[in-house]
N, C-alpha and C positions, 0 to 999 in steps of 0.2 A: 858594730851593729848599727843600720840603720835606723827599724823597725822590730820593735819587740810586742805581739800582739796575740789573744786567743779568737777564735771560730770557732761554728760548729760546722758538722761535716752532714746536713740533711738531707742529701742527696745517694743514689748511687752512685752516682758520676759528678765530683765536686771539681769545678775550677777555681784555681785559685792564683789569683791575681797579685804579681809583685810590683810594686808603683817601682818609678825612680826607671832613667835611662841608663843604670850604669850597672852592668856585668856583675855577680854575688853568687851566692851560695843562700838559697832556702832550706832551713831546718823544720821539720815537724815532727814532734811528740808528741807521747801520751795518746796516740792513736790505741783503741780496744782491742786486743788480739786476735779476737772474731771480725773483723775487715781484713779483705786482700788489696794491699795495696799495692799499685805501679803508680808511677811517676813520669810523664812528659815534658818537655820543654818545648813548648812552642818559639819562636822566632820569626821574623820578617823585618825587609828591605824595601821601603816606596822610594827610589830617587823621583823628583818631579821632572827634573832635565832629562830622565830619558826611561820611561815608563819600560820601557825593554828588560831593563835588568831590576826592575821588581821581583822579591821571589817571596816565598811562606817557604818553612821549614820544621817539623817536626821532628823531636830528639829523643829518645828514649834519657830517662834520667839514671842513676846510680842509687838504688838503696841500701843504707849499711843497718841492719836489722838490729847488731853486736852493739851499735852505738850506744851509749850515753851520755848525753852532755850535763 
């Protein structure tokens, strides 16, 4: 674990920002059973050497409901 932290979720629509350039896995609990929640991964790619294969990409994420950690 890199980060162990709580938020509040004051929004309808909360983003929420993972620091660190290095590939993980985000846990979140204790969300109130009265929210629907989905989950996205955002992603993207600037090379400076060749502005061409810049891309954005959006990912549907996986939620396991069953989970407890």
């Amino acid at each position: 674990m890199t980060t162990n932290t709580t938020i509040t979720l004051p929004h309808v629509v909360n983003v929420i920002s993972v620091p660190g350039d290095t590939n993980g896995t985000a846990w979140i609990f204790d969300v109130p059973g009265a929210y629907e929640t989905y989950a996205f991964s955002f992603n993207s790619a600037n090379f400076s050497g060749n502005p061409a294969i810049t891309w954005e990409a959006m990912f549907e994420s996986t939620i396991m409901h069953e989970f407890l950690p």
